[in-house]
N, C-alpha and C positions, 0 to 999 in steps of 0.2 A: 247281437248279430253273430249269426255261426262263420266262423273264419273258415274260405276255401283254403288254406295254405296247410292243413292239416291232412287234410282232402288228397290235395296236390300228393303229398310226399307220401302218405299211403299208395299213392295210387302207381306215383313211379316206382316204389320199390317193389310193388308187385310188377309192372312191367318191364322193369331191368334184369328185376331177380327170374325171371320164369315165365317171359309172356312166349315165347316161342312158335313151335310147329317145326313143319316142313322143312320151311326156308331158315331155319335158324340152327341148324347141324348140317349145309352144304357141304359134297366136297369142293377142296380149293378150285380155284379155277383154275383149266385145262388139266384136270383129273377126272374122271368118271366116277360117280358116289356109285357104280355097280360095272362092272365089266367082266369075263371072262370068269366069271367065280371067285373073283376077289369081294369080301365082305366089304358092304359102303362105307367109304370114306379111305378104303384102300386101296384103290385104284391102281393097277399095275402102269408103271414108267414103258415106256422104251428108249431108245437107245440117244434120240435127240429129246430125250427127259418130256416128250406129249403121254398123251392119255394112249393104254395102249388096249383095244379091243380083241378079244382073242375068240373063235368058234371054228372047230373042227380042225383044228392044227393049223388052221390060217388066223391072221390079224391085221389089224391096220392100229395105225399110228398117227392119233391126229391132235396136233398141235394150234397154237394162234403165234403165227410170227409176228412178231412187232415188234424188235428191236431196229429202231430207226426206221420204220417204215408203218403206214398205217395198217393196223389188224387187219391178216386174213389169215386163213385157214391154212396149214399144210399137210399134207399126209404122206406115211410111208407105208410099203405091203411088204408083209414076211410070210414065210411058210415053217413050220416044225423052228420057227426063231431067225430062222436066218432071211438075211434080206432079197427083197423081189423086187427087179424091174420096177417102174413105174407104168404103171396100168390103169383099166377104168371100165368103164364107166365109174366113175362116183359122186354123190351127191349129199350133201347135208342140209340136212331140214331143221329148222329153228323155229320154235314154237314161245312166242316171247310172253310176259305178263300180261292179259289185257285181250291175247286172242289174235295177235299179230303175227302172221306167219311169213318166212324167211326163207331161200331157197339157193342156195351156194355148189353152184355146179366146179368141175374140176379140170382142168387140163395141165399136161407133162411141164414141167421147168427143171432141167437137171434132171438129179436122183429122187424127186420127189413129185406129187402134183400139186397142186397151189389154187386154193379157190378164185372166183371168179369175182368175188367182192368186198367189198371192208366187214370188218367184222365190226360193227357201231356200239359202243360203251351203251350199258355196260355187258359184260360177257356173259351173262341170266338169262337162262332159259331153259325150257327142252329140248332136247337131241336126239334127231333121228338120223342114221346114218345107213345109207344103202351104195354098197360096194361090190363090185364085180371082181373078181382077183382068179385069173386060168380058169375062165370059165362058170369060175361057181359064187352063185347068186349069197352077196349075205349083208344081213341086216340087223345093227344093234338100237335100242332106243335105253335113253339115260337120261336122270336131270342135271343140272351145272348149272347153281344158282351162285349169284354175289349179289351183295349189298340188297337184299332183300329178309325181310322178317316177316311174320304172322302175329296179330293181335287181336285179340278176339274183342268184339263191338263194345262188352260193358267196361272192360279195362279201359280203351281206350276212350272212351265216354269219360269216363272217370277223372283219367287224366288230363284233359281239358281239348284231348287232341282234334282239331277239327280242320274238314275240307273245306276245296270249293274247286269248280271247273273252270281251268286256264282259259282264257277266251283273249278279245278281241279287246283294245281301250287306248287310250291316250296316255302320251307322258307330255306332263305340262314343264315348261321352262321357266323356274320359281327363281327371284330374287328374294333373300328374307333381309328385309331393312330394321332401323328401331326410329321411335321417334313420339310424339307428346299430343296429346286432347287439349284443345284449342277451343275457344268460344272463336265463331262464327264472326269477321267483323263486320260492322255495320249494325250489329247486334250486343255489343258490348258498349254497355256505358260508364264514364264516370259522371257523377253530377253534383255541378255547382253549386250552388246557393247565385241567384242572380244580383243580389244585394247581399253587401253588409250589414250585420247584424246579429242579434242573440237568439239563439235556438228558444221558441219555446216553447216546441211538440215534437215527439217522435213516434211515429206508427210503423215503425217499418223495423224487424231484425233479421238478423243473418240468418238465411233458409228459406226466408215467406217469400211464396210466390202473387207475384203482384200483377195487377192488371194494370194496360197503358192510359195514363193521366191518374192511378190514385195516387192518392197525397203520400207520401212518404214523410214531408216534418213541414213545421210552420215556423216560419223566419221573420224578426219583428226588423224590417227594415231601417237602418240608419239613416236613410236621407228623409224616406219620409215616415218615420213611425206607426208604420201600420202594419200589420201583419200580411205576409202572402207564401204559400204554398209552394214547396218541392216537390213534384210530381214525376212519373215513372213514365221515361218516353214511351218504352211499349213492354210487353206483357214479358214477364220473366221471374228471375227469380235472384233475388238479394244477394249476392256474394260478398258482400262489405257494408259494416257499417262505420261509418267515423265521426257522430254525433251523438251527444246525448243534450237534454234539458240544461239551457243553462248555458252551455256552451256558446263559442262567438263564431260561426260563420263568414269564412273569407276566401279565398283564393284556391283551398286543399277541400277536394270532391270529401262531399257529406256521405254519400254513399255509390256502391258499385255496383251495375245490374247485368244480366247479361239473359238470353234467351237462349237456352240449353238443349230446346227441343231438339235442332241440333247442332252438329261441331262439327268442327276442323280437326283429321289428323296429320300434324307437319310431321312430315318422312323424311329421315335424313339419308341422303345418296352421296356413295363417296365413289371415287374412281369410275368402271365400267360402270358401272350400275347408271349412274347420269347419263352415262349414253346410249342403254339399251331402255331405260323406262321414260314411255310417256302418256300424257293423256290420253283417258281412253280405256286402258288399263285392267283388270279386275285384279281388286284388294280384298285381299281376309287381312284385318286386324284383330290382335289377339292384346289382352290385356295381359301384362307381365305381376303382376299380383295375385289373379285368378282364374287366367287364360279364358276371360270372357270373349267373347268371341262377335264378330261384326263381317259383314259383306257391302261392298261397294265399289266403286269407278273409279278412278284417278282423274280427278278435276282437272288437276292445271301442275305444270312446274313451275316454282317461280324463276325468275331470268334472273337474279343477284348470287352470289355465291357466298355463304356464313364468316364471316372471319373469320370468328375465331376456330370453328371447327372446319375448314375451307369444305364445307359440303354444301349441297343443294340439296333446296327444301323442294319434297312434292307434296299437295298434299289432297285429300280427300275428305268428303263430308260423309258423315254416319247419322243415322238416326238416333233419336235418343230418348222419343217421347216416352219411356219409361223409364227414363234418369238413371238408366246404369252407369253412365257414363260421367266421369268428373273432368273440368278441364285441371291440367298437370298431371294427369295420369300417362304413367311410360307404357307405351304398347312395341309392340315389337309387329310384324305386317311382312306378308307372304303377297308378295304381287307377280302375278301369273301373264310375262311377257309373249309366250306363246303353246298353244296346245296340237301336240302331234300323234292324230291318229298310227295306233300301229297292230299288226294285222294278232301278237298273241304276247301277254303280261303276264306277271305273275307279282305277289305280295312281295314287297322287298322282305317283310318278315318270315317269307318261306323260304330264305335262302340259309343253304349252309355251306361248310368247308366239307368237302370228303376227298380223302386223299388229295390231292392239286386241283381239284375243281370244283367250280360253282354247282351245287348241286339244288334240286327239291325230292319229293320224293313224295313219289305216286302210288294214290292207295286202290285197289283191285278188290274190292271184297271185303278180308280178311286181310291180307297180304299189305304188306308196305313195300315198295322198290326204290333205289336210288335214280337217279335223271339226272348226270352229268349238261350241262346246260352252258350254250355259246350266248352271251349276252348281248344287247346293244347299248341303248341311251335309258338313263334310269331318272328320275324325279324324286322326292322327300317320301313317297309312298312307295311306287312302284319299278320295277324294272322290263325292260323289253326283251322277250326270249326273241332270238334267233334262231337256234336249233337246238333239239333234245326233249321238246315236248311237241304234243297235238291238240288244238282243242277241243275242250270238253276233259282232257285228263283230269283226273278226280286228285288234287294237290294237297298235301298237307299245307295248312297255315296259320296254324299255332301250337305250338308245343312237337318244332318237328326238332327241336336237339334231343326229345325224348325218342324219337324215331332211330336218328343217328345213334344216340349212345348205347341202344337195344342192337346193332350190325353191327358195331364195335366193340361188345361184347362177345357177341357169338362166332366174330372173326369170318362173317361172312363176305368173304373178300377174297380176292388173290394177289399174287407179288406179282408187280410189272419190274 
């Protein structure tokens, strides 16, 4: 069998070493990758350190304040360098990944003017910028990308990287318990011998499945010396035997049967757990040896409390008529107390660290972009976005540390 791991690591070191584009040589954010005839990625400063646009001996100066306060846009106007009044008309147009456009008008605060709206993580986009300054009309367009990369479809094939669209779903409220495969009672036998006496047939061994009344051994009675039959209350299958030919029958069951089709699994609940789980219920039990796997209801809790382990038993029946199932097998059981619609999710495994935030990140194409992301209530699978996505956004959700460690490479990002 050809091992993917090989695969894998070809695959990322082409896409760490050199999967690039566009978005993977930004200028930093609040620099211009082209301005006033500075070569891209040199972007001229001004005097409050923004991106400074320069045409026909006038400029603007536009910044993202956000020291203590949430991003918005500032600007200042010069002439021949030196500074202008605050003036206007002006407007910044934002042209984000994906075809979403943004529109940031301006008005006086102090010495400067100050947009109209937050500027919403992350700070990637295009730039349109149209400014009035003594009369005369002027317009720059630039890109200013962060935490965005380009990967072309067979690389990223390659590397295992795959989507899917944020959408609508449920977070379920999971208790995971552990506890044991149980025969069914009522359904579990031990069995006597009804008389005393010397065994002197055996038809029955451990594994054989028996139908209800066949003879399982013949016992020559004490009292009255005749033979008569140990027989199988009902249909099952042999778990014990404790007779052979020959032997004397008395008091200690000759054998043990039980009806497997199916079982009991007793759940053990300790603390909260007793008092949020009750019948009724939906269980997945999962077997702790080969994580076989069962669906079913929560029958009943019992009312007594374990001694020794002061828990409460709950417990549930599983099917079994294809005997995967043994009793004293340890399961461990995922019981689903309640399911909460919510309006957009995403794979717990799409989630990363970028810089201080929960992020995912959204692929457009070619293009991958970061999604700083407000969370809410998460479950064993998924979690609940709040803000920072839309549905239908096209999400990485697997192999998106390769996404991350490709923007962290190429330092497409800015300092806050």
């Amino acid at each position: 069998m050809k091992s993917f791991v090989p695969n894998l690591i070809a695959a990322a070191a082409l896409l760490l070493g050199g999967c690039g584009g566009r978005g993977d040589a930004p200028a930093p954010a609040h620099e211009p990758a082209e301005a006033g005839g500075h070569a891209a990625g040199e972007a001229a400063r001004g005097a409050h350190g923004g991106r400074l646009l320069e045409r026909d001996g006038y400029a603007v100066e536009l910044a993202i304040a956000e020291a203590g306060t949430p991003p918005r846009f500032q600007a200042w106007f010069y002439r021949d360098g030196k500074p202008l009044p605050p003036q206007g008309p002006l407007r910044v147009t934002l042209q984000r990944l994906g075809g979403r456009s943004e529109t940031h008008e301006f008005s006086v605060r102090g010495d400067s003017l100050v947009g109209s709206a937050e500027v919403a993580e992350p700070h990637s986009f295009d730039v349109r910028v149209d400014a009035t300054v003594e009369g005369k009309t002027l317009r720059w367009d630039y890109p200013s990308y962060e935490g965005r990369t380009t990967i072309a479809a067979a690389i990223a094939q390659e590397a295992g990287i795959a989507t899917a669209p944020a959408a609508a779903g449920s977070i379920r409220d999971e208790h995971e318990v552990q506890g044991l495969v149980t025969p069914v009672e009522g359904r579990h036998a031990r069995i006597v011998a009804r008389f005393a006496g010397p065994v002197r047939e055996v038809r029955a061994s451990v594994g054989d499945a028996v139908r209800a009344g066949q003879v399982l051994a013949v016992v020559e009675s004490n009292v009255s010396l005749s033979n008569y039959s140990v027989t199988a209350p009902f249909a099952g299958t042999v778990l014990a035997r404790n007779a052979a030919a020959g032997d004397l029958a008395g008091e200690s069951p000759l054998f043990e049967v039980a009806d497997l089709s199916r079982l009991w699994v007793d759940l053990h609940l300790f603390g909260a757990d007793a008092g949020h789980i009750v019948p009724g219920l939906p269980v997945e039990v999962m077997r702790l040896t080969d994580d076989a796997r069962a669906t079913t209801t929560l029958d009943r809790v019992l009312p007594g409390t374990a001694t020794a382990s002061q828990s409460t038993v709950a417990r549930a029946r599983i099917d079994n008529a294809d005997g995967r199932w043994r009793p004293g097998a340890a399961v461990r059981a995922r019981v689903t107390v309640s399911v909460e619609p919510v309006a957009l999710l995403v794979p717990l495994a799409a989630l990363q660290k970028f810089r201080d935030w929960d992020v995912v990140f959204v692929r457009v194409g070619d293009v991958y972009e970061v999604r700083p992301l407000k969370l809410g209530r998460r479950d064993a699978l998924n979690v609940e976005v709040l803000e920072g996505l839309q549905a239908g956004d096209d999400v990485v959700v697997a192999q998106s540390y390769l996404i991350k460690a490709d923007i962290e490479k190429s330092g497409a990002g800015h300092d806050h």
